[in-house]
N, C-alpha and C positions, 0 to 999 in steps of 0.2 A: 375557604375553598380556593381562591383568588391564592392565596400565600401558597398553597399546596401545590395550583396548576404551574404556577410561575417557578417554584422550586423544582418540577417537573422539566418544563421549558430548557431551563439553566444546565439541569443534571446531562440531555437529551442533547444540548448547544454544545457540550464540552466530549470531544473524540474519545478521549479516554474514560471518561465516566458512562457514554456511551456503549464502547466496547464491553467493559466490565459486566453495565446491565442486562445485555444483550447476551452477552456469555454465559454466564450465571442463569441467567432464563431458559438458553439455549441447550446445555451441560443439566440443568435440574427437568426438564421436560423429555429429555430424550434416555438420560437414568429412569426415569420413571415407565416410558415407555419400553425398556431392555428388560425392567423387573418384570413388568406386566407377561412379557413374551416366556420371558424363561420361568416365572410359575406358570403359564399354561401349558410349556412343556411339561416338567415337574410333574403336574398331573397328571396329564396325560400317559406319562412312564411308570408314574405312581398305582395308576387302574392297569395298565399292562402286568406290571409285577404283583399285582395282585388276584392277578387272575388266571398267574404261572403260579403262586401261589395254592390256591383253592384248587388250580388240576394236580398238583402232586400231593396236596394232601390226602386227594379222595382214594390216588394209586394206593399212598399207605395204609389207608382206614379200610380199603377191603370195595371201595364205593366203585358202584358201574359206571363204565366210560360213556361218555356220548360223545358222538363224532362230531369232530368242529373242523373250520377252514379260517385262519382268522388272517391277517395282513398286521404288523407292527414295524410303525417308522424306529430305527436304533438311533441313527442319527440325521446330520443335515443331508446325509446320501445313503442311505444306506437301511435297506428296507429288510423286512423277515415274513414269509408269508409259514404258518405255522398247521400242519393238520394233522390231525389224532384219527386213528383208525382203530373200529374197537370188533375185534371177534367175537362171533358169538355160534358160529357151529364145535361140532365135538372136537372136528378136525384141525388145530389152530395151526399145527406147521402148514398143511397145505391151504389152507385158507392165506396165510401170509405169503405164502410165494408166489400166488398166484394174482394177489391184487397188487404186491409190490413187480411183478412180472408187467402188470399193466399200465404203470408207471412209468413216464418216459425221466428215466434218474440217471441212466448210465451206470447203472449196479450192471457188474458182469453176475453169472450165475453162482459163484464161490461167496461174495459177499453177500446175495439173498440167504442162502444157507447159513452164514456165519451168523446173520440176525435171525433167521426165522426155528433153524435147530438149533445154535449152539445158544441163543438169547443175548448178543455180545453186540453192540454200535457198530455202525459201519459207515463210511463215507464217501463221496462219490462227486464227480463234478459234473453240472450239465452241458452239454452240448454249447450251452453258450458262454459267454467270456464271463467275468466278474459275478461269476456263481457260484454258489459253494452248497452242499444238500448234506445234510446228516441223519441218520435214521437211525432211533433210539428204542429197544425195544420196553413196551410196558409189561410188569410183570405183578401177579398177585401178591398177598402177604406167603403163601404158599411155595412163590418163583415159577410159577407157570404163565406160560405166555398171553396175558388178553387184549393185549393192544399194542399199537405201533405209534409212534413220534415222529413226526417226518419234519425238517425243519429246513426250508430253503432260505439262504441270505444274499441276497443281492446290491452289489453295489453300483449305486447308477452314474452316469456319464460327469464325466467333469462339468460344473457350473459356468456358463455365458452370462451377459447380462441381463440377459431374461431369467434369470433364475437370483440374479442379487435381491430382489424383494420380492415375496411370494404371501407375503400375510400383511396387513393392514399396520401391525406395530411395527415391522419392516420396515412398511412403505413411509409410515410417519417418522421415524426414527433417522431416514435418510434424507427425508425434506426437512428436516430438525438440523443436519449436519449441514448441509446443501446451505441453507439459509443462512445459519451460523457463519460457516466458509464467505458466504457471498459479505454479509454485514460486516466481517474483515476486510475484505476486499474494499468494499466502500469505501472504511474507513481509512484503510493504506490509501484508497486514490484520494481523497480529500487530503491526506496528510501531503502525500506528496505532490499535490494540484499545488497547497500553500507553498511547498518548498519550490517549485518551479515560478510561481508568482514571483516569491519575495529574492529568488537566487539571480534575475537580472535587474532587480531595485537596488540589488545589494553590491551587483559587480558593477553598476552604471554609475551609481551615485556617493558623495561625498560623505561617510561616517558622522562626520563633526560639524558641516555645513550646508547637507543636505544639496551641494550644486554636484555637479554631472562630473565625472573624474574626465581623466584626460581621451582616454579612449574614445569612449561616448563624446566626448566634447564632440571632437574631430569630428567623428560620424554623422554629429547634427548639422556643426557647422558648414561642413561640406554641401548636406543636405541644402541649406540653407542657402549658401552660393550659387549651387546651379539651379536654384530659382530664380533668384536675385537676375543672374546670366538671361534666364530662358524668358524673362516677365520684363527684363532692361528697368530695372528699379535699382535703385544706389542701396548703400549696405557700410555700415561703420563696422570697427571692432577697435577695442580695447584692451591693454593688459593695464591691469592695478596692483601695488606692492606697495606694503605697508612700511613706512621707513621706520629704521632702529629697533626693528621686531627682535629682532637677536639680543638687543639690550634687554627686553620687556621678559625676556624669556630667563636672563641671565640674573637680574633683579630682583624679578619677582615671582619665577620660577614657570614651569612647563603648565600647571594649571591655570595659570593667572591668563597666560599667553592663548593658553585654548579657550579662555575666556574671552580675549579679547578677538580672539579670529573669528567667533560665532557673535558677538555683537558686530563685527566691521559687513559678516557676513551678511546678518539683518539690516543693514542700512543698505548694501548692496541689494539686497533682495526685493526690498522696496523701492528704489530708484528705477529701477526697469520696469518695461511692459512685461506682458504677461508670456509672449512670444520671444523674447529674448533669451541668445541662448548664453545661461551661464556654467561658470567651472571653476572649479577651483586645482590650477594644474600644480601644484606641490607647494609645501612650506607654505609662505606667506605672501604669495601669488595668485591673483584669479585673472581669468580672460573671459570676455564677455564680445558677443556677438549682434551686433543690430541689424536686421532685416527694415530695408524699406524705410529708411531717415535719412537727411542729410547731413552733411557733415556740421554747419551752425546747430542744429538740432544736437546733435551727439554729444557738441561741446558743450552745449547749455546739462545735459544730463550728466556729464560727467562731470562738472561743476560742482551739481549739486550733488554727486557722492562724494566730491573731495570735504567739501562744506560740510556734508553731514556728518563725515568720519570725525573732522578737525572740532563740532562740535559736540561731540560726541562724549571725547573726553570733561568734558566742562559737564555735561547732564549726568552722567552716569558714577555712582561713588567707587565703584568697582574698577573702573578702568582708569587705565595712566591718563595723567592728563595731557603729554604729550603726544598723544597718539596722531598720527597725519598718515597719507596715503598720496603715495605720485602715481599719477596717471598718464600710459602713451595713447595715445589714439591716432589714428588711421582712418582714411575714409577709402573704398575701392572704387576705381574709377576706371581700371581697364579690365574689359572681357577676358583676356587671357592669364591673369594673373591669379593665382593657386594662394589655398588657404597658407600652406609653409612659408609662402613670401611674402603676406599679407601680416601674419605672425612675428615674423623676422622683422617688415619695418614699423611696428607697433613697439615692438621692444627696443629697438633702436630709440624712438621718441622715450620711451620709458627711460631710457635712461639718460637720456637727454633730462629728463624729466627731476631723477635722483640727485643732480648735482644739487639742484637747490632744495629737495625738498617740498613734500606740499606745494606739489604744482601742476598741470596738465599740459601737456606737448603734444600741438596737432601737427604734420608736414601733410600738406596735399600730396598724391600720387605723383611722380618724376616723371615727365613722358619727353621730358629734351632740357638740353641742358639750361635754356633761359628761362626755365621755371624758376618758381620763387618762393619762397619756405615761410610759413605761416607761423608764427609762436606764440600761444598763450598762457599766460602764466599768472599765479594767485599764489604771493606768498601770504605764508602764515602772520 
């Protein structure tokens, strides 16, 4: 039972297997319901016709008429009220013209005559729109006249929506559709609820390294400054470049190299706090953001990402064993100064940095010219 509910659960979790079920349920319940309607119609036409049946056979068999008044629906609009009028004094023509006289049919005087002596159909509109009257004379096996056929068909007003379900399998048939429609609906918004979810995870963030593309970078780190600004708390940032990546790529080809920027990326990943904001801005380049450290603090972290890259190579059998990474670093130290220029002298230390390789380059903030430039440096 447990195996069953749970394969149930599963079928029910999945949008498409959902739909399916749902549809099939939906489509097989409300067939079922349209059969049901149209043999009660069926019937219902089938006792009509057979009861036009048994009055004209009795005309032919010689059998006495009784007079009827009956109502038959023909279709979804379109009604027939039906009445037999049967003679029975000596005098049949005047007997018929004077009760079809009483008749409000719109027969002029020529057409009662036409049916009542010459025994011949006549036709007639009434007085009101979407009617139509026939009058059909009955005659013995003889051709003498004993009765009349009067036949009005009326067709009724165009359909509103008070008239789209008028019977019970109607009614169900359209809540069958309705629900059906809606359980779509669900499911397009859950489908595209996911697509909305994962379409800014997807335009934010790194394919290969899962850090924040450049765009987003920006937008956090900005973020993150005019805090920094507003709260007067210090703020590092970084860029790191893996040196001779172009070699690792030429060597050992395009895979090897994506392998290698997803493990530098993992050592990366783990060096920072949790609030740090990382990126990986193209190629084999990341920039990282530190809210709230000082700048001794930063160095000692970016240390130990140079450390852990450099040993990196030596742990892992899959990566070059040369693999190193230089690091610039920046500390922001004046209020006025903007992520773009903050960026700009980060890269400048980087490359400060590139000459030797497997190294880190801090410069304090320049705020006049007898400042004095800071260098730290770890070769391999």
């Amino acid at each position: 039972m447990n195996f069953i509910k749970n394969h149930l659960v599963r079928l029910f979790a999945n949008p498409v297997s959902a739909f399916v079920l749902f549809g099939l349920f939906s489509v097989t319940l409300t067939s079922l319901l349209l059969l049901n309607s149209r043999q009660k119609d069926w019937q219902e036409e089938k006792r009509n016709f057979d009861n036009i049946i048994r009055l004209y056979e009795s005309y032919n068999t010689g059998g006495e008429i009784a007079e009827s008044d009956r109502f038959y629906k023909v279709g979804n609009s379109m009604f027939s009220r039906v009445r037999i009028m049967a003679f029975n004094t000596r005098d049949v023509g005047h007997e018929c013209i004077n009760r079809l006289s009483e008749l409000d049919l719109s027969l002029n005087d020529m057409a009662i005559i036409r049916v009542c002596q010459n025994l011949l159909p006549s036709a007639g509109n009434l007085p009101e729109k979407n009617q139509l009257t026939t009058v059909m004379p009955i005659l013995s096996p003889t051709d003498k006249l004993i009765g009349l056929r009067i036949r009005v068909t009326t067709l009724g007003s165009s359909p509103g929506f008070s008239n789209i379900a008028t019977s019970s399998a109607e009614i169900i048939t359209l809540a069958c559709i309705s629900l059906m429609i809606a359980v779509m609906g669900s499911l397009l918004s859950l489908v595209a609820k996911k697509y909305l979810i994962e379409l800014p995870t997807t335009a934010r963030y790194d394919d290969l390294t899962g850090f924040l593309r450049r765009d987003a970078f920006y937008q956090s780190a900005n973020r993150a400054l005019k805090a920094a600004r507003h709260e007067s708390k210090p703020m590092c940032a970084m860029l790191i470049d893996i040196d001779h990546f172009k070699q690792v790529n030429d060597t050992l080809g395009h895979a090897a190299g994506d392998e290698a920027l997803k493990a530098v990326a993992n050592v990366i990943r783990h060096s920072f706090r949790r609030h740090d904001i990382l990126c990986r801005l193209g190629g084999d380049e990341f920039a990282v953001v530190l809210p709230n450290i000082s700048q001794e603090n930063a160095v000692r972290v970016a240390e130990r990402v140079r450390e852990g890259i450099h040993e990196l190579g030596h742990t892992s059998s899959s990566m070059s064993p040369g693999i190193t990474v230089s690091i610039g670093l920046v500390a922001v130290e004046s209020p006025d100064e903007g992520l773009d220029e903050i960026i700009r002298r980060a890269d400048v230390n980087l490359y400060l940095a590139k000459r030797t390789r497997n190294c880190t380059i801090t410069i304090p903030f320049v705020q006049s010219q007898g400042a004095t430039e800071t260098t730290t440096a770890s070769a391999s």
